[in-house]
C-alpha positions in Angstrom: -15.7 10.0 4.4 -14.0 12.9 6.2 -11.7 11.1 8.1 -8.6 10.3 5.9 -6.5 7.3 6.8 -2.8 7.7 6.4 -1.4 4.3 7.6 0.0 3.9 4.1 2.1 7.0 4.5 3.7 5.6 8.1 4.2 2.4 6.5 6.8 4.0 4.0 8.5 6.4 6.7 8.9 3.2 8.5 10.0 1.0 5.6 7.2 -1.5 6.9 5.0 -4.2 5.1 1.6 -4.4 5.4 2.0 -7.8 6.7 4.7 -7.2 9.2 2.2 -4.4 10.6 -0.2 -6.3 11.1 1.9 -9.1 12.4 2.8 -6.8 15.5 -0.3 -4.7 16.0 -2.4 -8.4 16.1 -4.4 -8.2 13.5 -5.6 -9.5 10.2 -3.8 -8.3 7.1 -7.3 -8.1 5.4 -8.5 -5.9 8.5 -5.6 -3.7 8.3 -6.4 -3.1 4.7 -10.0 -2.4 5.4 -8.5 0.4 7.5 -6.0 1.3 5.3 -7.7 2.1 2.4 -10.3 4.4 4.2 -13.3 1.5 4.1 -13.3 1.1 8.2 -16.5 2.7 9.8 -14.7 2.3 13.6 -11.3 1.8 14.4 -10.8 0.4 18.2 -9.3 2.6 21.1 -6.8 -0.4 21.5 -6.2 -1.1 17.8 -5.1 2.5 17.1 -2.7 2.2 20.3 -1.1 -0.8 19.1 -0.6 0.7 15.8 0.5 4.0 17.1 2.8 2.0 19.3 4.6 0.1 16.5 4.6 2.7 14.2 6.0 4.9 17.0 3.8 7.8 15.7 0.6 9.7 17.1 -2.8 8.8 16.4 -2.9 12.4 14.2 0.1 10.7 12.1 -2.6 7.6 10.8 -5.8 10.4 11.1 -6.9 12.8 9.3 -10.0 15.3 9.5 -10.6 16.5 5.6 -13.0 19.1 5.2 -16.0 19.1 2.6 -15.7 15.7 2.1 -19.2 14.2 1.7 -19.7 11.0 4.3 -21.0 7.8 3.3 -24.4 6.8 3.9 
């Protein structure tokens, strides 16, 4: 996929568990790793928000375009 997903890099920065994250951003800890690891086809508007509101980042902190990276089909 050529979006990369950098949650895990925000996470450190912010000396945060996966759990606590998703805790405050109201989600599943399973979901958040679905999005974590790159397996996510759609993040939500809202979703992204929270996160980039707890995280107290932009969403081009968690995002990522990389080029010449082959999608999934």
């Amino acid at each position: 996929m050529p979006i990369a997903v950098d949650i895990d890099v925000m996470l450190a920065r912010r000396k945060m568990s996966v759990g606590e994250l998703a805790d405050r951003v109201g989600i599943t800890p399973a979901n958040l790793a679905v999005l974590k690891n790159g397996r996510a086809k759609a993040v939500r508007f809202t979703t992204l928000a929270a996160l980039c509101e707890v995280l107290e980042c932009q969403p081009g902190d968690l995002l990522r375009w990389e080029a010449g990276t082959a999608a999934d089909g």
